[in-house]
C-alpha positions in Angstrom: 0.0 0.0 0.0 2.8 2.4 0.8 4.5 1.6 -2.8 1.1 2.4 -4.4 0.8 5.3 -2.1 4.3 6.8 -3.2 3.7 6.0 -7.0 0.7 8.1 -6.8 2.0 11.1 -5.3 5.4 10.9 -7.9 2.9 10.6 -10.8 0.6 13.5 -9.2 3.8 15.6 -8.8 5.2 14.8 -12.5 1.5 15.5 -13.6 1.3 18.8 -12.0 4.7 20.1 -13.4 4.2 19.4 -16.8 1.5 21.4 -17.6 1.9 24.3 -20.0 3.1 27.9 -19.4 0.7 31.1 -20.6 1.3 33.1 -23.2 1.3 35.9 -24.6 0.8 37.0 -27.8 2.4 40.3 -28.8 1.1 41.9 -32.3 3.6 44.7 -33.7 4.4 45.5 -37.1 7.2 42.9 -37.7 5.0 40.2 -36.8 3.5 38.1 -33.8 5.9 37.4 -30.9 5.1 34.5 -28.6 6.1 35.1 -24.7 5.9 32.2 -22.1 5.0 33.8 -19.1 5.0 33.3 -15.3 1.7 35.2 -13.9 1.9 37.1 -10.8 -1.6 37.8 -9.5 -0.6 37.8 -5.8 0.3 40.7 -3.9 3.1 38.3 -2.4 4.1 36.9 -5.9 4.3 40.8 -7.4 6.7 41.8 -4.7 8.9 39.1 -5.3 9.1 39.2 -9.2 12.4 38.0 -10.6 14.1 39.1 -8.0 17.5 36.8 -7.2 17.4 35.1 -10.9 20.6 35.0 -12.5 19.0 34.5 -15.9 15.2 34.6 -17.8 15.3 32.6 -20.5 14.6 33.8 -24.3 11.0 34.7 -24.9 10.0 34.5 -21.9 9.0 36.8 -18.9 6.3 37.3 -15.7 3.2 38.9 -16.3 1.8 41.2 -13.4 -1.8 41.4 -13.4 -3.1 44.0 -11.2 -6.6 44.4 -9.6 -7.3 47.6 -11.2 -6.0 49.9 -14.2 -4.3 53.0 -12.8 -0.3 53.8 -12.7 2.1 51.2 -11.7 5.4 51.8 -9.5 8.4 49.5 -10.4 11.6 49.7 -9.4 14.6 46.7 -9.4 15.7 46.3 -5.7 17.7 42.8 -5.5 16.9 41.9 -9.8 19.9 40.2 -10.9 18.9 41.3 -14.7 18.8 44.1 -16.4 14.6 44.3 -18.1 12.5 45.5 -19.8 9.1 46.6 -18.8 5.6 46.1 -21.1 2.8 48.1 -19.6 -0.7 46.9 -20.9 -4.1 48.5 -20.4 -7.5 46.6 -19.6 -7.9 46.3 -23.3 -4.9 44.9 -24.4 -3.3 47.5 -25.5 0.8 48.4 -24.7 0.5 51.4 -23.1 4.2 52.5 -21.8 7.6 50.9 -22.1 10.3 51.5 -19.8 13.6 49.7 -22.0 17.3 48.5 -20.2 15.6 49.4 -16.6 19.1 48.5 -14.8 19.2 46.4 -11.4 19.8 47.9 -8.1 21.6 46.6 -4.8 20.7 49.6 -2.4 18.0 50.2 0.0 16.8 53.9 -2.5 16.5 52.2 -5.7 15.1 54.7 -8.9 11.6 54.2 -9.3 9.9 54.2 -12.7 6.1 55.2 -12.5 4.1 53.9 -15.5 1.0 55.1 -17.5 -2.2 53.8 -16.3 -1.9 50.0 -16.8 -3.7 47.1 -15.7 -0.7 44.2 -16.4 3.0 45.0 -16.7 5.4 42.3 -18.8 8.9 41.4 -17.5 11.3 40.3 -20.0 14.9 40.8 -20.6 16.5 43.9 -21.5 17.0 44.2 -25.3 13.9 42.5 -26.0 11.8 45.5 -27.0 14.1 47.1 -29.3 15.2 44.0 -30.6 11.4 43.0 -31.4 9.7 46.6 -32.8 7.1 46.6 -30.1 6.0 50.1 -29.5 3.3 51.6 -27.8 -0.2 51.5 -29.2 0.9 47.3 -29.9 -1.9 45.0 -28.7 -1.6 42.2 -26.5 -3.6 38.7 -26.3 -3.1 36.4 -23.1 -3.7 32.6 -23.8 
């Protein structure tokens, strides 16, 4: 019984990890770009971020998604990476961009305070510039 017992909760655990990341669809000019996202929809999860990660792999990032649409505060306190920032309205729609925001090891990091937004998109620096996405760009989560 203990065997079966321990089978089970290895195959529940495999199970559980394997399922599929979000993503999220970015329209721009040059074409659709596909993100695999992390979501952080928790008050503890948003305050944590990617904070202490060495590394974010390409095309992907954490989406914040925020209770209500009005401006967001980020700043980089204990990020290891340099990112960049994707601010989206309620309708999908980029919004503001802040490109290459820098990490910080102190206690009074630089703030960046957004447009309106209702979701902000983590990904690493380079990515916007590299990709065309601008503001006005729409967004699609799946």
């Amino acid at each position: 019984m203990k065997k079966i017992l321990s089978i089970l909760f290895l195959f529940l655990l495999l199970f559980s990890c394997s399922s599929p990341q979000d993503i999220v669809t970015i329209k721009t000019a040059m074409g659709d770009i596909e993100v695999l996202i992390e979501i952080a929809d928790s008050l503890d999860e948003q305050a944590v971020g990617l904070m202490y990660r060495t590394s974010l792999e390409e095309n992907h990032g954490m989406l914040f998604v925020f209770e209500s649409e009005e401006q967001k505060i980020f700043w980089m306190k204990n990020t290891k990476i340099p990112l960049d920032i994707i601010f989206i309205d309620a309708s999908g729609i980029i919004v503001d961009i802040n490109e290459n925001f820098e990490p910080c090891a102190v206690d009074d990091c630089e703030k960046y305070y957004s447009k309106p937004a209702m979701y902000a998109l983590e990904v690493n620096a380079g990515f916007v510039e590299g990709r065309g996405i601008v503001a006005g760009n729409t967004v699609t989560i799946e």
